[in-house]
N, C-alpha and C positions, 0 to 999 in steps of 0.2 A: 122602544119601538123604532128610534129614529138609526139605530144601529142598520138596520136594515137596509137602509139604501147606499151606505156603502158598499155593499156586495154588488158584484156583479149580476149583470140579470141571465137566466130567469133565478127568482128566487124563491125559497121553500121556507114553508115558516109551522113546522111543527112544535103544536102546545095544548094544552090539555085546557088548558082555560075556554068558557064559552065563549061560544060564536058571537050571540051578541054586545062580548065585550067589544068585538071591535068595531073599528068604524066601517063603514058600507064606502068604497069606490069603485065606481061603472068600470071603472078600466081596468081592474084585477081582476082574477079568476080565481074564485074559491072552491073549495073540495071540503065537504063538513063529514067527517065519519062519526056514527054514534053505536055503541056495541051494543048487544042486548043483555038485557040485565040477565037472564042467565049464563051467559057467558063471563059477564063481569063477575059474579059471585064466585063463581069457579076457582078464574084468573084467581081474584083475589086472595082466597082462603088460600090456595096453596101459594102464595107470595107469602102470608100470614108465617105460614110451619115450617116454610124455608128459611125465617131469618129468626134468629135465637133473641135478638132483642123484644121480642114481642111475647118471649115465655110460652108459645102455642103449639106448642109439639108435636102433644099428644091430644090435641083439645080434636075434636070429633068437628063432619060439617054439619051434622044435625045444630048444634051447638053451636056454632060460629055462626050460621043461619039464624038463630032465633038473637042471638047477640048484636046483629048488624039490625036486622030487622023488626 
């Protein structure tokens, strides 16, 4: 984290980690985006069938819905 203030300001600090991991200061300005899980599910499967490591090719989203969930 301390990398950070080496930059120049203003600074952006895009991360997938939660919110409440970090700490709270009065003086910064946060932005919290949260997707909607049907959206997420979407995104995901087809991340899933785009990458050959994961063997899912042909796998169906009925099927990758009841797998996640």
């Amino acid at each position: 984290m301390n990398v950070g203030y080496k930059c120049s300001s203003p600074r952006v600090l895009k991360t997938h980690c939660d919110f409440e991991d970090y700490p709270i200061d009065n003086k910064c300005k946060y932005i919290y985006i949260v997707r909607n899980n049907k959206h997420f599910i979407v995104i995901y499967y087809n991340h899933i069938k785009n990458l050959s490591f994961y063997q899912y090719n042909d796998g169906s989203f009925d099927d990758f819905f009841l797998i996640i969930f």
